[in-house]
MDTraj code that builds the backbone (N, CA, C; nanometers):
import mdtraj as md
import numpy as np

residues = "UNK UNK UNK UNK UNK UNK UNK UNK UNK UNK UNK UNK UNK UNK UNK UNK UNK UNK UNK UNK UNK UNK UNK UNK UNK UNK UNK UNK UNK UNK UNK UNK UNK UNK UNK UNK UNK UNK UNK UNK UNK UNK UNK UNK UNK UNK UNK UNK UNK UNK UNK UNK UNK UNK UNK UNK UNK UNK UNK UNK UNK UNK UNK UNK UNK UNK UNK UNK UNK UNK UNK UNK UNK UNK UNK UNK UNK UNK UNK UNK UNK UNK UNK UNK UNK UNK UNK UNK UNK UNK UNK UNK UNK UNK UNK UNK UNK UNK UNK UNK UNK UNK UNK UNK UNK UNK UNK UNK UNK UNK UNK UNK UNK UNK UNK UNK UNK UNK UNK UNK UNK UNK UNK UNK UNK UNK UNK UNK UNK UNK UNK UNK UNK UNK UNK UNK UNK UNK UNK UNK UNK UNK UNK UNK UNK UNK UNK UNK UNK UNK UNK UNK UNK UNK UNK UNK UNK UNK UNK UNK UNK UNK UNK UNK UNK UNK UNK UNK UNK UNK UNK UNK UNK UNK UNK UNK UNK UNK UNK UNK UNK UNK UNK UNK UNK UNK UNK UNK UNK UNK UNK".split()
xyz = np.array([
    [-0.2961, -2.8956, 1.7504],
    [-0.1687, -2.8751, 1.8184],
    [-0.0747, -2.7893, 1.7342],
    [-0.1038, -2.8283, 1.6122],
    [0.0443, -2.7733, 1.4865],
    [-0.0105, -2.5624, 1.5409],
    [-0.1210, -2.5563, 1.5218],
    [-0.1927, -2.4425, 1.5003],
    [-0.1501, -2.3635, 1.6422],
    [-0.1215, -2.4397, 1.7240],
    [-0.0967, -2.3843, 1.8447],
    [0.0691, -2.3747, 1.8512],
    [0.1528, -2.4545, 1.8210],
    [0.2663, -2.4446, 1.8044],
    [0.2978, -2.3060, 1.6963],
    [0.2330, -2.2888, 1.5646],
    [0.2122, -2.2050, 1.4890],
    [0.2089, -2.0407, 1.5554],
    [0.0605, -2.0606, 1.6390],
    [0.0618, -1.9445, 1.6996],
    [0.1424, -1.8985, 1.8244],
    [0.2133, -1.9543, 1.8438],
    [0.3081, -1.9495, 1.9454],
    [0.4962, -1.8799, 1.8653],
    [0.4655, -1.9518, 1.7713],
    [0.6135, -1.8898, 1.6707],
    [0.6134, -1.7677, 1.6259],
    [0.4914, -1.7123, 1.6037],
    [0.4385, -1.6297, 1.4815],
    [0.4285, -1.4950, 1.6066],
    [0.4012, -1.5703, 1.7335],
    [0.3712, -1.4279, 1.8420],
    [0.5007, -1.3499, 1.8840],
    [0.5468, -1.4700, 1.9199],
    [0.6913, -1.4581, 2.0303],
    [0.8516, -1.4893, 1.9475],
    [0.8601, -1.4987, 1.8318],
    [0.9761, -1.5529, 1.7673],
    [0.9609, -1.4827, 1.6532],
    [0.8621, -1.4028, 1.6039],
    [0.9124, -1.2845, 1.5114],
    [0.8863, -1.1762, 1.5197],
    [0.9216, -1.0382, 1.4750],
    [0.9061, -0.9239, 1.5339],
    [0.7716, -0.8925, 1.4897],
    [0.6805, -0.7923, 1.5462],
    [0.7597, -0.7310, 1.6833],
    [0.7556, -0.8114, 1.8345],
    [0.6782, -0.9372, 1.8142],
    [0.6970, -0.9961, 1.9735],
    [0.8438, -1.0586, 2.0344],
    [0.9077, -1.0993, 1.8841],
    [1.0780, -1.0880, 1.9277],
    [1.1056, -1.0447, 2.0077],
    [1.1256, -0.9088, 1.9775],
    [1.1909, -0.7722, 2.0333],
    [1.1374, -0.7459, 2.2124],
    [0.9754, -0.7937, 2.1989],
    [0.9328, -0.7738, 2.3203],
    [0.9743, -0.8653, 2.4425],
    [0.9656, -0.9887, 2.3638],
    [0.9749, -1.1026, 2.4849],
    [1.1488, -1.0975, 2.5164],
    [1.2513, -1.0319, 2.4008],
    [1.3698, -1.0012, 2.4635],
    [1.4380, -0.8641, 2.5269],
    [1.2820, -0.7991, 2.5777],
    [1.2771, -0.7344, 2.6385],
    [1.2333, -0.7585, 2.7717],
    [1.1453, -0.8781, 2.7735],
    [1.0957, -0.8722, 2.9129],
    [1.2074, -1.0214, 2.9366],
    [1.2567, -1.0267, 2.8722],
    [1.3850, -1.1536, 2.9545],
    [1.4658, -1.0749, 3.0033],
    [1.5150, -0.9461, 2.9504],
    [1.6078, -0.8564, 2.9885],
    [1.5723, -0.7924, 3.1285],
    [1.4542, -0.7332, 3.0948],
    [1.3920, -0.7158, 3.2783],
    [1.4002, -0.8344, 3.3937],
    [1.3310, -0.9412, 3.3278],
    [1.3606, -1.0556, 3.4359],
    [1.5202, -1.0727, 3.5065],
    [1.6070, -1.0907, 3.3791],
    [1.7280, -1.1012, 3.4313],
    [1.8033, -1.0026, 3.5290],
    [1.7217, -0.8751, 3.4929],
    [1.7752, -0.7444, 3.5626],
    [1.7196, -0.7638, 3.6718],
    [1.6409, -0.8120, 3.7215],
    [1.4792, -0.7982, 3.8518],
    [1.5585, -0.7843, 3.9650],
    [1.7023, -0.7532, 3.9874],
    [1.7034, -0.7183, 4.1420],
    [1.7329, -0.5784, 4.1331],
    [1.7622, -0.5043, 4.0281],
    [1.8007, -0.3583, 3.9698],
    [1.6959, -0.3100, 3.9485],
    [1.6172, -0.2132, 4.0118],
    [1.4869, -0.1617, 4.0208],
    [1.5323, -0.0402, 3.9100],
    [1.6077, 0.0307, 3.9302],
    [1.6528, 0.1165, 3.8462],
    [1.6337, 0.1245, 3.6727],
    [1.6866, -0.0395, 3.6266],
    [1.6789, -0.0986, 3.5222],
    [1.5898, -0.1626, 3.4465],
    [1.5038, -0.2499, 3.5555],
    [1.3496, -0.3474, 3.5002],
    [1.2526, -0.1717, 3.4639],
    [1.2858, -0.0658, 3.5514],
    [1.1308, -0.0429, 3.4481],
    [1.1489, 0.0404, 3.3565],
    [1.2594, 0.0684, 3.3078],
    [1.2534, 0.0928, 3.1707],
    [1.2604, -0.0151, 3.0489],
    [1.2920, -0.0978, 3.1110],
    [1.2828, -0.1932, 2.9862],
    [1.1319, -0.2874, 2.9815],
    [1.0725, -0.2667, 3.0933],
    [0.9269, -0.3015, 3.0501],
    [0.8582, -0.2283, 3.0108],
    [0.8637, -0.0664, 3.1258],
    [0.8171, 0.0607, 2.9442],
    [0.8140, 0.0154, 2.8139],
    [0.9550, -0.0177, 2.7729],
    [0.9576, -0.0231, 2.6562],
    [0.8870, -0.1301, 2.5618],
    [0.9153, -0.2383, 2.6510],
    [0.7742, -0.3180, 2.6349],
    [0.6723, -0.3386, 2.5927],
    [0.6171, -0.2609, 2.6725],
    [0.4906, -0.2253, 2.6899],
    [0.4075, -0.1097, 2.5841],
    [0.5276, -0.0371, 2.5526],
    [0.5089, 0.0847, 2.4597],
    [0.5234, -0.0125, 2.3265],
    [0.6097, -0.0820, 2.3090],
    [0.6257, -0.1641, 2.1768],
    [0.4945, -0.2439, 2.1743],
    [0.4837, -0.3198, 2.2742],
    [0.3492, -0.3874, 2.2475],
    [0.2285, -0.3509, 2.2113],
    [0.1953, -0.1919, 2.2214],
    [0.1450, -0.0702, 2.2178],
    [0.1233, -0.0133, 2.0793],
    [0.2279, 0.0014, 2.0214],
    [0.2448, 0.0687, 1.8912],
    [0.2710, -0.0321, 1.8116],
    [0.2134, -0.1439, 1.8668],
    [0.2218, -0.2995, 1.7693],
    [0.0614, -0.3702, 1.7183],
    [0.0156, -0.2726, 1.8335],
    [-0.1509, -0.3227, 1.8067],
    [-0.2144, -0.2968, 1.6866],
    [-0.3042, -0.3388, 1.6373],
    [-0.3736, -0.3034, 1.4684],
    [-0.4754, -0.1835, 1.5622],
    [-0.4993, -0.1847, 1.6648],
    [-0.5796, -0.0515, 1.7418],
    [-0.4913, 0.0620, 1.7062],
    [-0.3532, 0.0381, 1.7894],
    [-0.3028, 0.2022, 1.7908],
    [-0.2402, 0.2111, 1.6014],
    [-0.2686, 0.1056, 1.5239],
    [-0.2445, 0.2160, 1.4507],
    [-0.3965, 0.2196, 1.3355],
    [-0.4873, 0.1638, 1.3823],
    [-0.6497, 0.2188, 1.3082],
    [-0.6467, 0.3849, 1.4018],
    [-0.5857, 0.3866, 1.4937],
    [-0.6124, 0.5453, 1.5811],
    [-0.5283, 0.6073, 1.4914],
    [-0.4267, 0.6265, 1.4450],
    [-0.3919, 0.6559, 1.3637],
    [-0.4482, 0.7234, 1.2338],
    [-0.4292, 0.6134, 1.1529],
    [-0.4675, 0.5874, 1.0163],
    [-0.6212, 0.6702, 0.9705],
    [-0.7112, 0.6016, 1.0840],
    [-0.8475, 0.6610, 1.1043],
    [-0.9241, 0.7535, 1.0755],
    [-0.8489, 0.8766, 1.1021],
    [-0.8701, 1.0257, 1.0326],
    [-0.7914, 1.0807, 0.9434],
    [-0.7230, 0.9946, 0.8769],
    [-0.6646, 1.0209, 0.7470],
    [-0.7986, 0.9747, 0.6510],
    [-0.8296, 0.8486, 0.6674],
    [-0.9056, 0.7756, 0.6187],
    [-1.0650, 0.8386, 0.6133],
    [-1.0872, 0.9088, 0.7146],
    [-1.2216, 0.9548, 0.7234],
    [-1.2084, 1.1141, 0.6636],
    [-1.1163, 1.1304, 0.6218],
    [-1.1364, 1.2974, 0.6070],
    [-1.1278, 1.2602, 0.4580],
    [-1.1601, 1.2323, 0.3815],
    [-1.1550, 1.2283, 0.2357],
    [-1.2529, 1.1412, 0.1868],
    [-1.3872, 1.1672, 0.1498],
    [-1.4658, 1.0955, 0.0592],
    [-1.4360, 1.0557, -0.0575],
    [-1.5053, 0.9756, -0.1188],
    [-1.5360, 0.9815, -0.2756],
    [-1.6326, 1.0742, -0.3085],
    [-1.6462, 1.0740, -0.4218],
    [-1.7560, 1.1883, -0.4609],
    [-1.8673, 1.0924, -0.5178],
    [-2.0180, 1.1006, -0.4836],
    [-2.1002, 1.0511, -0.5497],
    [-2.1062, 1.0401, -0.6914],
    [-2.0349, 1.1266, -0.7733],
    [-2.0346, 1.1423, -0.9268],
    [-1.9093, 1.1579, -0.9504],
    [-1.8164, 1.1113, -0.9430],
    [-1.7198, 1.1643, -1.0225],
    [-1.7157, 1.1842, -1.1798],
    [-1.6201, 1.3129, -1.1706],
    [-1.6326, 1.3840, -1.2210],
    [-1.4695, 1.4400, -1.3191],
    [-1.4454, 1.3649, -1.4100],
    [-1.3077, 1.3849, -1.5265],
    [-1.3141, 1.3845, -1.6277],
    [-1.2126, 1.3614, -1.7279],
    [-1.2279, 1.2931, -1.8148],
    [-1.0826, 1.2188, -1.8471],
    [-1.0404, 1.1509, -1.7253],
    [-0.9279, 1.0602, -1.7587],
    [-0.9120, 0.9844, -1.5329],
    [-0.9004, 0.8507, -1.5415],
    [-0.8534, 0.8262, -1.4132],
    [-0.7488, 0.7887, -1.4450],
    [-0.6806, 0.8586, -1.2368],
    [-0.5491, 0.8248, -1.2613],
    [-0.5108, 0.7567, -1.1558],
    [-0.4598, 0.6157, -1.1428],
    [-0.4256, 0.5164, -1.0248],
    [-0.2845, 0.5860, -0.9988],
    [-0.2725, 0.5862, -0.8646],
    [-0.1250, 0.5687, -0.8296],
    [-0.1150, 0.4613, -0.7620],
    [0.0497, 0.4399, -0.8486],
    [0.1087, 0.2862, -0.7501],
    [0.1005, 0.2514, -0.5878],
    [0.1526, 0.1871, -0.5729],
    [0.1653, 0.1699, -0.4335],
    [0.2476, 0.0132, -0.3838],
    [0.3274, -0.0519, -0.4829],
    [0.4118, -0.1202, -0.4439],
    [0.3845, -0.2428, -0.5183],
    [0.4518, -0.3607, -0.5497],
    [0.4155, -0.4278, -0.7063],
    [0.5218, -0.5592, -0.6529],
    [0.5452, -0.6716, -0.6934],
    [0.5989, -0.8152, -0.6424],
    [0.6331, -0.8530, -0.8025],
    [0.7906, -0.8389, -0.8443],
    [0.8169, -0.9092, -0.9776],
    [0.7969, -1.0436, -1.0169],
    [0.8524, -1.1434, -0.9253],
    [0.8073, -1.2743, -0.9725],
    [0.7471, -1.3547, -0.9169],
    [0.5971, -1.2949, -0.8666],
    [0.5037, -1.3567, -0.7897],
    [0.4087, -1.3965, -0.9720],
    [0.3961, -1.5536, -0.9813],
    [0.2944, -1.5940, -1.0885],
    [0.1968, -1.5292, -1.0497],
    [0.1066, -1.5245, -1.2063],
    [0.0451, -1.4650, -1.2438],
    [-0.0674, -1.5094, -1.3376],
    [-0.1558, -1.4737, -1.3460],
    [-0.2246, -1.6153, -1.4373],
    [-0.1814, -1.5353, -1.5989],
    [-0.1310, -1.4363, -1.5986],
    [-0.0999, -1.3720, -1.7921],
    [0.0629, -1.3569, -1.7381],
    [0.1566, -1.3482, -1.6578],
    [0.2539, -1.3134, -1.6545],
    [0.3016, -1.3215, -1.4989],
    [0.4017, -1.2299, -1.5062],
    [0.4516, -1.2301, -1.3624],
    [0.4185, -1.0831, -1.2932],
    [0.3904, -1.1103, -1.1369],
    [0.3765, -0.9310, -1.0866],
    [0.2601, -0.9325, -1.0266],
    [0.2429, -0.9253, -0.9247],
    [0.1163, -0.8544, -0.8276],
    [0.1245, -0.7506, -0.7816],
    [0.0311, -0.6790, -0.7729],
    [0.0452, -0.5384, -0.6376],
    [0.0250, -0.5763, -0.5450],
    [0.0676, -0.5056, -0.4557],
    [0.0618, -0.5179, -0.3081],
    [-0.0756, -0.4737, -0.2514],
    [-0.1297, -0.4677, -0.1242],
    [-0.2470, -0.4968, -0.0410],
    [-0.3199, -0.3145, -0.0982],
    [-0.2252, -0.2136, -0.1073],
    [-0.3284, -0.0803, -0.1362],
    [-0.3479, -0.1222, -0.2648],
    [-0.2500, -0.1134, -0.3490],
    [-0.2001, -0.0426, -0.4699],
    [-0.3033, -0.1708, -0.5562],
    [-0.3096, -0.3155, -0.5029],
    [-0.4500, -0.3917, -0.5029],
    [-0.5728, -0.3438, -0.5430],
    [-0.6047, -0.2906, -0.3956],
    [-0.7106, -0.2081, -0.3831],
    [-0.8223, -0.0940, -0.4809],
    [-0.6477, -0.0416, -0.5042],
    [-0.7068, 0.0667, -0.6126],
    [-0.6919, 0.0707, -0.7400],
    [-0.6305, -0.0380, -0.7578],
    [-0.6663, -0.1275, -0.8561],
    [-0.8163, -0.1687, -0.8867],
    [-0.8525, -0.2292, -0.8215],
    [-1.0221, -0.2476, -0.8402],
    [-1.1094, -0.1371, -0.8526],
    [-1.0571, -0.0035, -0.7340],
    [-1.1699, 0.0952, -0.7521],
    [-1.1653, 0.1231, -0.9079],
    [-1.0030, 0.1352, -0.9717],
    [-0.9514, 0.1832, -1.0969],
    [-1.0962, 0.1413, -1.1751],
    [-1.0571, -0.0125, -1.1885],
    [-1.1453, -0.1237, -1.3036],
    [-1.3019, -0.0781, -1.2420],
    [-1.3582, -0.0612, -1.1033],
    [-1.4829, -0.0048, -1.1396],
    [-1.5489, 0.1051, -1.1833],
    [-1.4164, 0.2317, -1.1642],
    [-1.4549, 0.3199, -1.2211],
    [-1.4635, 0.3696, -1.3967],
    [-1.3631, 0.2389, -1.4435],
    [-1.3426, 0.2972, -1.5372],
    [-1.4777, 0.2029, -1.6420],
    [-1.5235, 0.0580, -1.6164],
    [-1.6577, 0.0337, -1.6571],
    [-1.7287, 0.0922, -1.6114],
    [-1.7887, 0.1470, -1.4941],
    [-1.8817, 0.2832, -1.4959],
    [-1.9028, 0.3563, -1.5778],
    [-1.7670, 0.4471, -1.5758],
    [-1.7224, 0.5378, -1.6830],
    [-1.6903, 0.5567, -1.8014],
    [-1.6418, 0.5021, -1.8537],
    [-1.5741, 0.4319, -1.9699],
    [-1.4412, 0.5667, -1.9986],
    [-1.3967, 0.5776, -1.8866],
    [-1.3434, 0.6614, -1.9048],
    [-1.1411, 0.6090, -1.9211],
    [-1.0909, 0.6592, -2.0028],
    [-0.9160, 0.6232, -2.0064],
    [-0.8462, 0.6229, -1.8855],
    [-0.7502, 0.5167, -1.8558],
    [-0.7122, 0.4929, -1.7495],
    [-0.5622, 0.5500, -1.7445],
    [-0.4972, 0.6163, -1.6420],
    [-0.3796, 0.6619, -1.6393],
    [-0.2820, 0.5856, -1.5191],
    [-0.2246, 0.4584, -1.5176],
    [-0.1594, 0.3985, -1.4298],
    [0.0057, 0.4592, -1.3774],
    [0.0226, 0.4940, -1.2412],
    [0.1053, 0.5744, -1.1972],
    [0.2266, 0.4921, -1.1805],
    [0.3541, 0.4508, -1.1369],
    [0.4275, 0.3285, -1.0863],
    [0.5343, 0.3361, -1.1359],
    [0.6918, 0.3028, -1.1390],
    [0.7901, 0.2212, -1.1604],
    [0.8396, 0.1113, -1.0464],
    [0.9370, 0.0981, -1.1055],
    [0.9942, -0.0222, -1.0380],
    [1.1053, 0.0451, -0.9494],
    [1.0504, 0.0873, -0.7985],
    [1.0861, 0.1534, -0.7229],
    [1.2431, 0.0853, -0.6943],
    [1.2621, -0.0835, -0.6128],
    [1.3444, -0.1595, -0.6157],
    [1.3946, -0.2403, -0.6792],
    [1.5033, -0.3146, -0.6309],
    [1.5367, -0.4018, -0.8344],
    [1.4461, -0.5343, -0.7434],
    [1.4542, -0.5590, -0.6617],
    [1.3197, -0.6350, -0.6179],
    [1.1554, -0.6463, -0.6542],
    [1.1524, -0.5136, -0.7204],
    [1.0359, -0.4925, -0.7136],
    [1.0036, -0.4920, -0.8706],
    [0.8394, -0.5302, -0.9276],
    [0.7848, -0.5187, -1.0200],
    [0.7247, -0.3184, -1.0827],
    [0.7820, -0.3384, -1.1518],
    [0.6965, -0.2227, -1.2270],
    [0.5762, -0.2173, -1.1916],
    [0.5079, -0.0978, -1.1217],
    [0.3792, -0.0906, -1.0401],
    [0.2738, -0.0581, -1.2011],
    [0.3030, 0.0283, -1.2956],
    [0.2478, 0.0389, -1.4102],
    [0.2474, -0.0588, -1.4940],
    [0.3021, -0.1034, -1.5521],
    [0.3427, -0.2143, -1.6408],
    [0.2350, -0.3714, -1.5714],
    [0.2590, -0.3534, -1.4547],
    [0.1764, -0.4650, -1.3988],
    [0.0518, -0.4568, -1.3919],
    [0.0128, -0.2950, -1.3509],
    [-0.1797, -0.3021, -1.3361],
    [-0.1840, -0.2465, -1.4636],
    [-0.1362, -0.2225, -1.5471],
    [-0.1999, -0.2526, -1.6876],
    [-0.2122, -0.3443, -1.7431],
    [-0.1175, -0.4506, -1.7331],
    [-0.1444, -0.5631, -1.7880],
    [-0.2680, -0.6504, -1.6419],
    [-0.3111, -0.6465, -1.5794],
    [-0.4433, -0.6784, -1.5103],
    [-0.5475, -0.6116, -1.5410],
    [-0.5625, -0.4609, -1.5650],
    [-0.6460, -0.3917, -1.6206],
    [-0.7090, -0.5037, -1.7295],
    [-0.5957, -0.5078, -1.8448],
    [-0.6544, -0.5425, -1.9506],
    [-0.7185, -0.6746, -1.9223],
    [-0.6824, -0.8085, -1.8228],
    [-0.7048, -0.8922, -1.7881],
    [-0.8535, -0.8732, -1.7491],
    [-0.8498, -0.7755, -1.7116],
    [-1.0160, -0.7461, -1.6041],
    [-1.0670, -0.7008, -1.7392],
    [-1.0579, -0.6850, -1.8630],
    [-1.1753, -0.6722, -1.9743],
    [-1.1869, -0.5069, -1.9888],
    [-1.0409, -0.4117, -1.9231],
    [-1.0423, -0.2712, -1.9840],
    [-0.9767, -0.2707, -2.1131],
    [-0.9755, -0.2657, -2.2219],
    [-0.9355, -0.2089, -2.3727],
    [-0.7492, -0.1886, -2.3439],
    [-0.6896, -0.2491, -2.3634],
    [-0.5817, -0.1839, -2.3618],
    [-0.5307, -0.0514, -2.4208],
    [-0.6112, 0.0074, -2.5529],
    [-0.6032, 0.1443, -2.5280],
    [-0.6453, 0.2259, -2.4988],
    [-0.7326, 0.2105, -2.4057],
    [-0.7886, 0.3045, -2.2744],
    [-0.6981, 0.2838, -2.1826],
    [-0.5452, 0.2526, -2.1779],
    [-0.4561, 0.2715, -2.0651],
    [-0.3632, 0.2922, -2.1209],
    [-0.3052, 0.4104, -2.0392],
    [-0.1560, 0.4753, -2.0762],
    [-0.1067, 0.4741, -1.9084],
    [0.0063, 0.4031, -1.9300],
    [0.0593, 0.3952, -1.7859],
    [0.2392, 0.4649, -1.7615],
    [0.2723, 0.5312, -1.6521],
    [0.4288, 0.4982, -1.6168],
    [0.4400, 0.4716, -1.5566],
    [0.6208, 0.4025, -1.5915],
    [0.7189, 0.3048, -1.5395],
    [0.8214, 0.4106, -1.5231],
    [0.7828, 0.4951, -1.4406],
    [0.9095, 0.5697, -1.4432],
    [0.9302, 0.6321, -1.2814],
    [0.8103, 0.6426, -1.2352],
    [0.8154, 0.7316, -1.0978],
    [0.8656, 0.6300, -0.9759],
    [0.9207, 0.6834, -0.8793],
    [0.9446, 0.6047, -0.7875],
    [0.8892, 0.6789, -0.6651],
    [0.7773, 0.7778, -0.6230],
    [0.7377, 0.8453, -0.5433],
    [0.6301, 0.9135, -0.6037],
    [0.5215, 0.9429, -0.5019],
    [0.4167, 1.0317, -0.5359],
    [0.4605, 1.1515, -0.5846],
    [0.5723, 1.2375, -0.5121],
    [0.5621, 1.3465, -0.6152],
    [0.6024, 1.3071, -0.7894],
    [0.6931, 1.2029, -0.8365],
    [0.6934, 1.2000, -0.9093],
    [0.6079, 1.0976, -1.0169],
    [0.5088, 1.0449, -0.9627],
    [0.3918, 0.9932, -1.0207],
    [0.2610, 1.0965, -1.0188],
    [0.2749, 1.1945, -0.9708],
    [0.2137, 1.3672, -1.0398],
    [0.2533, 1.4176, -1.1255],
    [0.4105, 1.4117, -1.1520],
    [0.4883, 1.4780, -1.2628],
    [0.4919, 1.3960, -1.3965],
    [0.5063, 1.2600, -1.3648],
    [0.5197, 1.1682, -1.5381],
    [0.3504, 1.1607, -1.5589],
    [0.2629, 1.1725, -1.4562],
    [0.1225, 1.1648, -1.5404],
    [0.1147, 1.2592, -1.5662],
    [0.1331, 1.4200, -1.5090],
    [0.0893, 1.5050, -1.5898],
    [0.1776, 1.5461, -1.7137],
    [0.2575, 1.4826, -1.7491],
    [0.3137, 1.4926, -1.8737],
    [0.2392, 1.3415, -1.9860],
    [0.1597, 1.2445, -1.9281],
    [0.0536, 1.2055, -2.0106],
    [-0.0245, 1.2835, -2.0431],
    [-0.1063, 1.3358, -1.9491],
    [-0.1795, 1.4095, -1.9614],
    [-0.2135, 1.5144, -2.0661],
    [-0.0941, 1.5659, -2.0513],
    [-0.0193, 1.7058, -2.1951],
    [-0.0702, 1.6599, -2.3481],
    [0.0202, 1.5046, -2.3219],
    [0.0220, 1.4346, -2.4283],
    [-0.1216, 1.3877, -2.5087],
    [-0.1751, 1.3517, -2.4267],
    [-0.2717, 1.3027, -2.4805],
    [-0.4635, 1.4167, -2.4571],
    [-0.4067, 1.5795, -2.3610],
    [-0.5025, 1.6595, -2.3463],
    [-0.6005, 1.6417, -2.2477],
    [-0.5784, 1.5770, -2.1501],
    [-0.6571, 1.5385, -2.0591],
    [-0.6835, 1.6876, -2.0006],
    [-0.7649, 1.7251, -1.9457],
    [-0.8053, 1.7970, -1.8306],
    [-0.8329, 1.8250, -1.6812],
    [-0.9291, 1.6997, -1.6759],
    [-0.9784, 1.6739, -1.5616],
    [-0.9592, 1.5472, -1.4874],
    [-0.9024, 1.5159, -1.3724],
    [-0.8419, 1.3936, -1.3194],
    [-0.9419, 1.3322, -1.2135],
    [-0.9966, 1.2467, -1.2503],
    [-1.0534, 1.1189, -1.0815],
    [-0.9519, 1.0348, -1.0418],
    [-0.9198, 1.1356, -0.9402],
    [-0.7874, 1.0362, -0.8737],
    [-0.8554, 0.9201, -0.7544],
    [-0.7455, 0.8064, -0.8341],
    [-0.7529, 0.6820, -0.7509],
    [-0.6095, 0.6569, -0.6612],
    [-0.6370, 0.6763, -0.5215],
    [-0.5044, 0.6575, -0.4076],
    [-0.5784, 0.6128, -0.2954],
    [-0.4936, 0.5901, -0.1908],
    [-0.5115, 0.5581, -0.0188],
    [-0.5428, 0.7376, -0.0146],
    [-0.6453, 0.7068, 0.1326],
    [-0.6997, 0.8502, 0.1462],
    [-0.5410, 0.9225, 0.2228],
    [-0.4963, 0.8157, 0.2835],
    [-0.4220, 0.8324, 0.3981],
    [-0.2626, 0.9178, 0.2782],
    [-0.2838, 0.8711, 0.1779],
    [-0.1636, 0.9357, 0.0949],
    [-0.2210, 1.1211, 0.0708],
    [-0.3146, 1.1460, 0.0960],
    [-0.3497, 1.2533, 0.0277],
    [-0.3215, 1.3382, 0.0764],
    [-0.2686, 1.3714, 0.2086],
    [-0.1806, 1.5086, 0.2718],
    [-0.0728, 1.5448, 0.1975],
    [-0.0123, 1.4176, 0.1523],
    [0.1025, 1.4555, 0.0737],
    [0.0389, 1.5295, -0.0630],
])
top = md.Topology()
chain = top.add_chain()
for i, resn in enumerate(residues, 1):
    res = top.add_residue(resn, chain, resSeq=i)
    for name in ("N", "CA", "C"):
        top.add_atom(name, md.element.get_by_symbol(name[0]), res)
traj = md.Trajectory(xyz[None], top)
């Protein structure tokens, strides 16, 4: 019963089914104004629409498919970019998680870099005062996951992809890197 009460809150009482179901009360109430009910069930309907995990895998989809990995990669330094970080979510060494990508590539990071044994370059600041340092955090998990802590040079400074291109390639300088295996969402890579 709880589970059903649950799924009933979670549909219709937070957005986006909020928004919808006080949209289709708004039509109901309107229902003798023909003029009025069908735009607001359009809208509806379009919200309910651009709410689906379908319309936005249609989306996402060919961002996602147009960018492989490479069977070999091929550097001599990886470089993670952030992608969003949680300050005082525990931690089993500290405080700070990443969020669901920046997760993600996190792991490809840690498999590429035991593959490889190649130096890790972590991208990130602390975009919001809400927010955890996206560098500072997957380095300190890096090292958790059994990478060398000085096989990682990370920044805490960027708050955007263009400028998590600009503070790594000024690691980079620093320390002579050349060649980059970049770790991101495929879907970031137009930018």
């Amino acid at each position: 019963m709880l589970y059903y009460i649950k799924a009933i809150y979670y549909t219709f009482c937070l957005p986006p089914g909020l928004f919808i179901t006080a949209l289709l009360f708004c039509a109901w109430r309107l229902r003798k104004n023909r003029r009025a009910i069908k735009p607001l069930l359009l809208l509806a309907a379009l919200l309910y629409l651009f709410s689906t995990e379908w319309f936005a895998g249609w989306f996402v989809h060919p961002l996602e498919t147009a960018y492989q990995p490479p069977l070999r990669p091929q550097g001599d330094v990886i470089l993670m970019l952030g992608g969003g970080a949680t300050a005082d979510t525990p931690n089993l060494n500290g405080l700070g998680h990443l969020s669901g990508n920046a997760a993600n590539r996190l792991l490809t990071t840690a498999q590429l870099a035991k593959a490889t044994t190649l130096p890790i370059i972590v991208s990130g600041g602390k975009v919001f005062n809400t927010t955890g340092s996206e560098g500072e955090i997957a380095a300190r998990i890096l090292t958790d996951l059994g990478i060398a802590k000085e096989h990682i040079s990370f920044d805490d400074q960027s708050l955007n992809t263009r400028q998590n291109i600009f503070y790594s390639q000024e690691i980079m300088r620093q320390k002579g890197y050349q060649q980059v295996i970049l770790v991101t969402s495929a879907f970031h890579m137009p930018r």
